[in-house]
PDBQT receptor file of N, H, CA, C and O in Angstrom, charges set to zero:
ATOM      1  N   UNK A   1      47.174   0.367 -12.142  1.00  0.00    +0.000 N 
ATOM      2  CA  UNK A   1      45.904   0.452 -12.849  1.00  0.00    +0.000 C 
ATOM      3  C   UNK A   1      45.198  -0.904 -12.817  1.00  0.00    +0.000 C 
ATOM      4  O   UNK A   1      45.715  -1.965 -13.168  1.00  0.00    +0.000 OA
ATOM      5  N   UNK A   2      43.809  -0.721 -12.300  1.00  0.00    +0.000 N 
ATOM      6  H   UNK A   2      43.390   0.141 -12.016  1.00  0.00    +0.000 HD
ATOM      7  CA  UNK A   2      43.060  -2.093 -12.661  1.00  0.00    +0.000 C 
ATOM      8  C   UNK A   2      42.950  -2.635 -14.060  1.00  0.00    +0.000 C 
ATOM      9  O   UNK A   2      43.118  -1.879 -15.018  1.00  0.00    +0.000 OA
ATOM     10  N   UNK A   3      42.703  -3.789 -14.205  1.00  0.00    +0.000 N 
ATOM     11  H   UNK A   3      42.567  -4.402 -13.427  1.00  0.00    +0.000 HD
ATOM     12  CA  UNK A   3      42.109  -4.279 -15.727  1.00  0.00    +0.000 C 
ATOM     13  C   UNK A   3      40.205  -4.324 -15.666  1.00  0.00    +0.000 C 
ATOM     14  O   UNK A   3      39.701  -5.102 -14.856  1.00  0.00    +0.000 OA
ATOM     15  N   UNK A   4      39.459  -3.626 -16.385  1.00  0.00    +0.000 N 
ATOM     16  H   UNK A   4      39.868  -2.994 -17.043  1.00  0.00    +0.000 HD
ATOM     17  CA  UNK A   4      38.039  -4.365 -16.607  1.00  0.00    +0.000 C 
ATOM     18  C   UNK A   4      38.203  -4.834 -16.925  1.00  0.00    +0.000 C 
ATOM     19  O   UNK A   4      39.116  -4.886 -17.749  1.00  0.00    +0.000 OA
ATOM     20  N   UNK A   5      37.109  -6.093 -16.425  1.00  0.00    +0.000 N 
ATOM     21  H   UNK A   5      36.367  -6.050 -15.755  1.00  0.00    +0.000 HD
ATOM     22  CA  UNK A   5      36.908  -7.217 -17.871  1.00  0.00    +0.000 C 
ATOM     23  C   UNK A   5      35.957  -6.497 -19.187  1.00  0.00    +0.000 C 
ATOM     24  O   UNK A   5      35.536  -5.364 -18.953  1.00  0.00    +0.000 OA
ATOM     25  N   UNK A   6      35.726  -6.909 -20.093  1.00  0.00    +0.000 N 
ATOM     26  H   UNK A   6      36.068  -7.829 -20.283  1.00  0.00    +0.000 HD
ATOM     27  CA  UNK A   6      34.977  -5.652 -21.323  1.00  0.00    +0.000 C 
ATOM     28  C   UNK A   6      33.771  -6.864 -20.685  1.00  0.00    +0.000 C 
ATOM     29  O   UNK A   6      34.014  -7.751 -19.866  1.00  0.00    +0.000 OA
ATOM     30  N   UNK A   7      32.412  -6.556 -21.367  1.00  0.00    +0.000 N 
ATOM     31  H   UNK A   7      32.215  -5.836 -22.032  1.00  0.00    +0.000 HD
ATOM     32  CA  UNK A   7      31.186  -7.391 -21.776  1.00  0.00    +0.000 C 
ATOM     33  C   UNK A   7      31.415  -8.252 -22.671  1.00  0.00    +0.000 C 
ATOM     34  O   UNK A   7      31.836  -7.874 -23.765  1.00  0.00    +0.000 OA
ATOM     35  N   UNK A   8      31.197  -9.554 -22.417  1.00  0.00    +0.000 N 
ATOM     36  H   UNK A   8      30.855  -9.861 -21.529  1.00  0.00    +0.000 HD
ATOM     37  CA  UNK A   8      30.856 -10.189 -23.847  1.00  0.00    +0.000 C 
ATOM     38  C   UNK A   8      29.881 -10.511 -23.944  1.00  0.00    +0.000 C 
ATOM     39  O   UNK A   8      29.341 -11.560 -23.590  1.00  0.00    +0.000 OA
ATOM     40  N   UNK A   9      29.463  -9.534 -24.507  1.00  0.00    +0.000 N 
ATOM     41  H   UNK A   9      29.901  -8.682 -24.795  1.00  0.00    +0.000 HD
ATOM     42  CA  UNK A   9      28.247  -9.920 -25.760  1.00  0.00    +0.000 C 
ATOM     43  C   UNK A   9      26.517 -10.480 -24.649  1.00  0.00    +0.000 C 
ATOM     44  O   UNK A   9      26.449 -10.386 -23.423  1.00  0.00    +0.000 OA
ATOM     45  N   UNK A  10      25.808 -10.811 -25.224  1.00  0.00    +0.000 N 
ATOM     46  H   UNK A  10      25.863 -10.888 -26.219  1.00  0.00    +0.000 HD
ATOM     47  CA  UNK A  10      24.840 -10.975 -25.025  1.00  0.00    +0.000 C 
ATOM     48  C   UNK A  10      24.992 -12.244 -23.764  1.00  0.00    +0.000 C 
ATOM     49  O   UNK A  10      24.026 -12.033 -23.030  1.00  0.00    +0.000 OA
ATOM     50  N   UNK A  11      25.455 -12.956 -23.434  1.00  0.00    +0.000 N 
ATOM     51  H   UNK A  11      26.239 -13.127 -24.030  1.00  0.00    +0.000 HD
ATOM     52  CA  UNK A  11      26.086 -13.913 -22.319  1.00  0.00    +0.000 C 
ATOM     53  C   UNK A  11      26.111 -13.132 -21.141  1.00  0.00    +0.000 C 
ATOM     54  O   UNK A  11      25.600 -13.694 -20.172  1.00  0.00    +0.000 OA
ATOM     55  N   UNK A  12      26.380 -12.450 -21.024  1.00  0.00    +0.000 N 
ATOM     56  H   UNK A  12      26.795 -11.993 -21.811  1.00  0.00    +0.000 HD
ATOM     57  CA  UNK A  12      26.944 -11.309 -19.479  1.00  0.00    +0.000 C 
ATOM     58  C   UNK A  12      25.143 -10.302 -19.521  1.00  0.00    +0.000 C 
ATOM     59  O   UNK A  12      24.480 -10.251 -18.485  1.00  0.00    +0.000 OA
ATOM     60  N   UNK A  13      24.751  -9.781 -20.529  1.00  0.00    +0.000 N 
ATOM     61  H   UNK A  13      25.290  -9.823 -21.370  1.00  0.00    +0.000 HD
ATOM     62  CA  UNK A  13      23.639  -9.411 -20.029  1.00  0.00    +0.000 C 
ATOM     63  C   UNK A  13      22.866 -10.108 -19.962  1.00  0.00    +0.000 C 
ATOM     64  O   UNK A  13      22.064  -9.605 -19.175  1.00  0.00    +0.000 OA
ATOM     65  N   UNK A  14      22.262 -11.652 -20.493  1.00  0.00    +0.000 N 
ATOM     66  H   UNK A  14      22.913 -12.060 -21.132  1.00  0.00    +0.000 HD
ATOM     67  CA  UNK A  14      21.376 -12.355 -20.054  1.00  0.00    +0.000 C 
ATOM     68  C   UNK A  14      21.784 -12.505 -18.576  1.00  0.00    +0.000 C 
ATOM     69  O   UNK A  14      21.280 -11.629 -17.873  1.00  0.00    +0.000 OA
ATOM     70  N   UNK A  15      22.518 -13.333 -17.958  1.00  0.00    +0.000 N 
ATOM     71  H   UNK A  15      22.927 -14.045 -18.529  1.00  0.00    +0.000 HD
ATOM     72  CA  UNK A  15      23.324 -13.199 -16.753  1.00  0.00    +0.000 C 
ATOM     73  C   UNK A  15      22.876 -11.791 -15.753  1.00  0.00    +0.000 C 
ATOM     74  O   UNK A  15      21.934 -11.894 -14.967  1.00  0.00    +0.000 OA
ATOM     75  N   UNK A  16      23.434 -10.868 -15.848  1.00  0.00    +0.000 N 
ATOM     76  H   UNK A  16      24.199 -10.785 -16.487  1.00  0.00    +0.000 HD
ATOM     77  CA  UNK A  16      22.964  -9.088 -15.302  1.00  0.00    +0.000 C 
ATOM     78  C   UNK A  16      20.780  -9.455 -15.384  1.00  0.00    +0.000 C 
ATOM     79  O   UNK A  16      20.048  -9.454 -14.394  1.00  0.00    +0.000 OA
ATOM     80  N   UNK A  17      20.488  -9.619 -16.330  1.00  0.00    +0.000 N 
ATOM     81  H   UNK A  17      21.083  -9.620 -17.134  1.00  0.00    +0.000 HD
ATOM     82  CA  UNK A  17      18.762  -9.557 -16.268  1.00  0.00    +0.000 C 
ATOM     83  C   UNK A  17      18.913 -10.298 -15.384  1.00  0.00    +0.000 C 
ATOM     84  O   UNK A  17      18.937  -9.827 -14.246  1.00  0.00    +0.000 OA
ATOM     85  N   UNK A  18      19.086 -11.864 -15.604  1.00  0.00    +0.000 N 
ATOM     86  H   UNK A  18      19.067 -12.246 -16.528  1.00  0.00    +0.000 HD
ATOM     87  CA  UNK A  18      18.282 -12.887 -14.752  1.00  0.00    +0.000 C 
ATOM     88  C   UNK A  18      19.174 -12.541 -13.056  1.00  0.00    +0.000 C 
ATOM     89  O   UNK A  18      18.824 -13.344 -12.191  1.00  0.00    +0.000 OA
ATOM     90  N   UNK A  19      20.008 -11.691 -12.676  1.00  0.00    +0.000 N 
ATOM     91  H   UNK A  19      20.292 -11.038 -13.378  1.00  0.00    +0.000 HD
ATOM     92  CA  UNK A  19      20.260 -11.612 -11.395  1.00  0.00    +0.000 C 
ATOM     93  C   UNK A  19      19.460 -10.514 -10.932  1.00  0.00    +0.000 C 
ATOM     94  O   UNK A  19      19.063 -10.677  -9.778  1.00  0.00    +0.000 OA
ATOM     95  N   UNK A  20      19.009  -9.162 -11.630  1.00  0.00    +0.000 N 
ATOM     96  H   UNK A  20      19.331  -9.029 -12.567  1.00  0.00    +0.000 HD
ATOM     97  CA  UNK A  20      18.467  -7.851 -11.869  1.00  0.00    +0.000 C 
ATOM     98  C   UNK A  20      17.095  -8.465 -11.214  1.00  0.00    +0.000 C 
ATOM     99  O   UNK A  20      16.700  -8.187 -10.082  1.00  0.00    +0.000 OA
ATOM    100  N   UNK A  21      16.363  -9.457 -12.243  1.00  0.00    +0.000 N 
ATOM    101  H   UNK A  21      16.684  -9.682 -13.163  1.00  0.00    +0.000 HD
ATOM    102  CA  UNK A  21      15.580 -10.201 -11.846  1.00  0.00    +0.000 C 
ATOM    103  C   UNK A  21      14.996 -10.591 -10.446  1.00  0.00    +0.000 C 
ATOM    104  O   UNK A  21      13.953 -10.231  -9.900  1.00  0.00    +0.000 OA
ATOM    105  N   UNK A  22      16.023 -11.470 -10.019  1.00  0.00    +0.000 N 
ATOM    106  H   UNK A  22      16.870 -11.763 -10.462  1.00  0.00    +0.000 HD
ATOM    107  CA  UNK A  22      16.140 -12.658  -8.901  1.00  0.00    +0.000 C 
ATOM    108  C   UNK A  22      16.162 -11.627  -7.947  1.00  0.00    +0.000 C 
ATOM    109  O   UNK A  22      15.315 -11.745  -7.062  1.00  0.00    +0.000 OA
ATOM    110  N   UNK A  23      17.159 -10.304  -7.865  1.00  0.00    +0.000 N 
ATOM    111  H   UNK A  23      17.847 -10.208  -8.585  1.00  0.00    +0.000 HD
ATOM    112  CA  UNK A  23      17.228  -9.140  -7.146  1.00  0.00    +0.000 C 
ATOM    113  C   UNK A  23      16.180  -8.504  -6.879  1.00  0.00    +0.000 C 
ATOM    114  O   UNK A  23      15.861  -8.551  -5.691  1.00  0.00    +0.000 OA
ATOM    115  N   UNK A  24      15.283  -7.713  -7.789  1.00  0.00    +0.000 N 
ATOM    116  H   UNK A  24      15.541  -7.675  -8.754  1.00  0.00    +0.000 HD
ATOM    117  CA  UNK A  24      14.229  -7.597  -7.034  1.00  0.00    +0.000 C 
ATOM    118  C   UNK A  24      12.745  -8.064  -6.889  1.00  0.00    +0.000 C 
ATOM    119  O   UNK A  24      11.761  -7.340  -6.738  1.00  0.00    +0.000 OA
ATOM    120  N   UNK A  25      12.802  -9.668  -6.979  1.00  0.00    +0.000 N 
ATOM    121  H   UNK A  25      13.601 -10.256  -7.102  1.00  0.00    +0.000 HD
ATOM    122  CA  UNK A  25      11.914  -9.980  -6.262  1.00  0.00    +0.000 C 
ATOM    123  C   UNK A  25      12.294 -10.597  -4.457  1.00  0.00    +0.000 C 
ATOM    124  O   UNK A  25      11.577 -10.770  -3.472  1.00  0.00    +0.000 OA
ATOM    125  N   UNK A  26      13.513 -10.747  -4.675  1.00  0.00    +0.000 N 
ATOM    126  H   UNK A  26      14.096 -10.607  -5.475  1.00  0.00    +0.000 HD
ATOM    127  CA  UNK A  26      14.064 -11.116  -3.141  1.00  0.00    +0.000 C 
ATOM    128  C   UNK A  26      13.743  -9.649  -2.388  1.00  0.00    +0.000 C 
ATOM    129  O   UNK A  26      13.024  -9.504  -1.399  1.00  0.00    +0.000 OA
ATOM    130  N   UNK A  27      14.365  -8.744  -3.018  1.00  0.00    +0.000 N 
ATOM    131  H   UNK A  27      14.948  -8.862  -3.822  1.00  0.00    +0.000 HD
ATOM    132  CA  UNK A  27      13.841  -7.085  -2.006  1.00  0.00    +0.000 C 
ATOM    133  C   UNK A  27      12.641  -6.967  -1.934  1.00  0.00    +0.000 C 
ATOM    134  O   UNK A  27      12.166  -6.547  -0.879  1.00  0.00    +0.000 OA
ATOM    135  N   UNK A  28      11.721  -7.325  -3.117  1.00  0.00    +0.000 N 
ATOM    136  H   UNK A  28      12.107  -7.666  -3.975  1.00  0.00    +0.000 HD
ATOM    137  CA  UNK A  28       9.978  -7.159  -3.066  1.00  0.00    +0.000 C 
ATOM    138  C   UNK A  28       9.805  -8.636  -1.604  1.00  0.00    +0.000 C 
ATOM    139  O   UNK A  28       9.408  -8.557  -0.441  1.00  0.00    +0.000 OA
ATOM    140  N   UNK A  29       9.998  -9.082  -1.913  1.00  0.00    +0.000 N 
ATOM    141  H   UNK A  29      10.321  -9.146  -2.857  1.00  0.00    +0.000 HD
ATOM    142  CA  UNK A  29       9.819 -10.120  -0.838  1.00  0.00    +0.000 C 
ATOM    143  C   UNK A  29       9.824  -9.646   0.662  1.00  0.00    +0.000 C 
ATOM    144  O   UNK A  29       8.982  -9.597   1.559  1.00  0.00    +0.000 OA
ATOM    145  N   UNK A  30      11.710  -9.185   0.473  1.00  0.00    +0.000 N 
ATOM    146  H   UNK A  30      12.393  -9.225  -0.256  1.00  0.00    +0.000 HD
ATOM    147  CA  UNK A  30      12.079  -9.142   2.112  1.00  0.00    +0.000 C 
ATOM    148  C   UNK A  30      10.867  -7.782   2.756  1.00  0.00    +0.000 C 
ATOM    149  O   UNK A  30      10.299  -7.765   3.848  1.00  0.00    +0.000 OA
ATOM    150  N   UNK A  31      10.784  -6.831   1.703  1.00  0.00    +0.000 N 
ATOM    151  H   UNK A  31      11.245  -6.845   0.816  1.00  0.00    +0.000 HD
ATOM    152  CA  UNK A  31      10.260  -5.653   1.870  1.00  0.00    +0.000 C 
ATOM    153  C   UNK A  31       8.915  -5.883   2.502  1.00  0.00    +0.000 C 
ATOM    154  O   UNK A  31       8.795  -5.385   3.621  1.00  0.00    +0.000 OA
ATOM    155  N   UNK A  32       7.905  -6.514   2.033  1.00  0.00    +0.000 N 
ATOM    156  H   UNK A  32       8.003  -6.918   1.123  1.00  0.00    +0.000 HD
ATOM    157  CA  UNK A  32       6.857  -7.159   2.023  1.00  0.00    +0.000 C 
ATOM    158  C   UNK A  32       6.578  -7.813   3.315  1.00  0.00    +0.000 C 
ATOM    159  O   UNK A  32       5.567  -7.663   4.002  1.00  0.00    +0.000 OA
ATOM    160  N   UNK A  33       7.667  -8.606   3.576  1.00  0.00    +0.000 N 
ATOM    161  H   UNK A  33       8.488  -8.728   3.018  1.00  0.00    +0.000 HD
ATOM    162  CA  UNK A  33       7.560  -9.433   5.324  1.00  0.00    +0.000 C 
ATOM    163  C   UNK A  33       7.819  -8.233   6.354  1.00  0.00    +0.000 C 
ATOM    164  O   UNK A  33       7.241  -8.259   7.441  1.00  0.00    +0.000 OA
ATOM    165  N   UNK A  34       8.816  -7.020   5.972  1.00  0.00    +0.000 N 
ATOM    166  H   UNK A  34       9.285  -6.999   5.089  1.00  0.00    +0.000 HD
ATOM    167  CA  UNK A  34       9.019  -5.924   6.781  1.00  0.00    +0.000 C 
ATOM    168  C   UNK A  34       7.521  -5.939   7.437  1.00  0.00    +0.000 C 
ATOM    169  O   UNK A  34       7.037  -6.478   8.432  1.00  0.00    +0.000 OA
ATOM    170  N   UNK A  35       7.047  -5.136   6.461  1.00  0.00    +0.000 N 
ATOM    171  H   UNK A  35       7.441  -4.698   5.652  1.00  0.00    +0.000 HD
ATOM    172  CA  UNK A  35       5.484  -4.692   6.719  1.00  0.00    +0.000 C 
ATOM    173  C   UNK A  35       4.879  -5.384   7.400  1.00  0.00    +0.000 C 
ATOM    174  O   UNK A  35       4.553  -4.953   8.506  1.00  0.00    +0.000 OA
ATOM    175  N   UNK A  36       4.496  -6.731   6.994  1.00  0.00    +0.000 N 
ATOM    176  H   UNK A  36       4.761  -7.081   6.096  1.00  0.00    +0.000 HD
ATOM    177  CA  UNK A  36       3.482  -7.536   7.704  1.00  0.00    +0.000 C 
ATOM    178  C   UNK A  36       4.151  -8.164   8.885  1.00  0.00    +0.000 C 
ATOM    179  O   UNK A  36       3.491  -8.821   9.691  1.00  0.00    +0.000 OA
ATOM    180  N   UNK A  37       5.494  -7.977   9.019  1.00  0.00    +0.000 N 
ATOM    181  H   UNK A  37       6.030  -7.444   8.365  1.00  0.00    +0.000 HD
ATOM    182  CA  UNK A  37       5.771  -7.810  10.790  1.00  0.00    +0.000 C 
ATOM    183  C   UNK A  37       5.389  -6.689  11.603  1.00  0.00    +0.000 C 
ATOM    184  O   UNK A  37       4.684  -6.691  12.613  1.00  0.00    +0.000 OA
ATOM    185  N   UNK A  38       5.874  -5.864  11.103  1.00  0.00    +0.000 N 
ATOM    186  H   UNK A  38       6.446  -5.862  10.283  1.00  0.00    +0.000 HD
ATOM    187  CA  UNK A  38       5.586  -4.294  11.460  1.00  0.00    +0.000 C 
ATOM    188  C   UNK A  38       3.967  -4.516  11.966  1.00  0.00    +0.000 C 
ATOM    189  O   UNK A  38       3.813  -4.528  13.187  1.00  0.00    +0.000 OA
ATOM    190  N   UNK A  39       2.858  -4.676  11.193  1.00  0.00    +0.000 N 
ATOM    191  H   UNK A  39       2.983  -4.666  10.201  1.00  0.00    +0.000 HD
ATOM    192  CA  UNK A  39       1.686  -4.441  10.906  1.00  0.00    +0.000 C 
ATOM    193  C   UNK A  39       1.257  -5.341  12.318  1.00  0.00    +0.000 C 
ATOM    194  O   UNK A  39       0.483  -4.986  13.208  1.00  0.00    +0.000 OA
ATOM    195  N   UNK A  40       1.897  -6.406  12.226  1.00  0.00    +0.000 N 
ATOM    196  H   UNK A  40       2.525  -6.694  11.504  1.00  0.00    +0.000 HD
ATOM    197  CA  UNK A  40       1.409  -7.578  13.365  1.00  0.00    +0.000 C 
ATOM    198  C   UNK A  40       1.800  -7.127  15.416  1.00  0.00    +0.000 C 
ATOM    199  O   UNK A  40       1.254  -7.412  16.482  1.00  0.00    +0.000 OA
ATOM    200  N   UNK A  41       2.876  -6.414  15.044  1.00  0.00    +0.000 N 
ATOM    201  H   UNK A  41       3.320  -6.183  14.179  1.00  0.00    +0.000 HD
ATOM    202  CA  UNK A  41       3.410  -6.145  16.133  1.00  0.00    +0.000 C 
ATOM    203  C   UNK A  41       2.848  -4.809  16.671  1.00  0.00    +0.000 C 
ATOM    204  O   UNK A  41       2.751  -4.595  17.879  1.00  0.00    +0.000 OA
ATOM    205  N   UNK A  42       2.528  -4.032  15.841  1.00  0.00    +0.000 N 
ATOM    206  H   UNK A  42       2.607  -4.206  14.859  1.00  0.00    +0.000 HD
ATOM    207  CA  UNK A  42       1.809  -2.687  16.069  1.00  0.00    +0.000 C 
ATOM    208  C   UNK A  42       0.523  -2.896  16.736  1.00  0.00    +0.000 C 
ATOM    209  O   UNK A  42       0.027  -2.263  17.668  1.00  0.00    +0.000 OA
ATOM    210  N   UNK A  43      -0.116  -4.339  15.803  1.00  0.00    +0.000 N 
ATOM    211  H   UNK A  43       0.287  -4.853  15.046  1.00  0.00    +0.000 HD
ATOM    212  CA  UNK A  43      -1.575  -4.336  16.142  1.00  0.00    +0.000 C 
ATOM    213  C   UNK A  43      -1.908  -4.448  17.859  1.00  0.00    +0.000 C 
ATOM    214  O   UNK A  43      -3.071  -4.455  18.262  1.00  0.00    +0.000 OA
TER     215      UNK A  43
């Protein structure tokens, strides 16, 4: 059997937001250059 670790407390979800965060503006980002390659290469 594995062990979880439990949550502690408000420490681990500030942590979870600010990566949740950082996460999707890096995908809004990468997503974003998709396109305007796409868009450039099509033209």
């Amino acid at each position: 059997m594995e062990k979880r670790a439990t949550p502690s407390g408000p420490k681990l979800r500030l942590w979870l937001k600010r990566i949740g965060f950082w996460g999707f503006i890096f995908f809004l980002v990468k997503g974003l250059a998709w396109l305007i390659l796409g868009y450039y290469l099509m033209k």
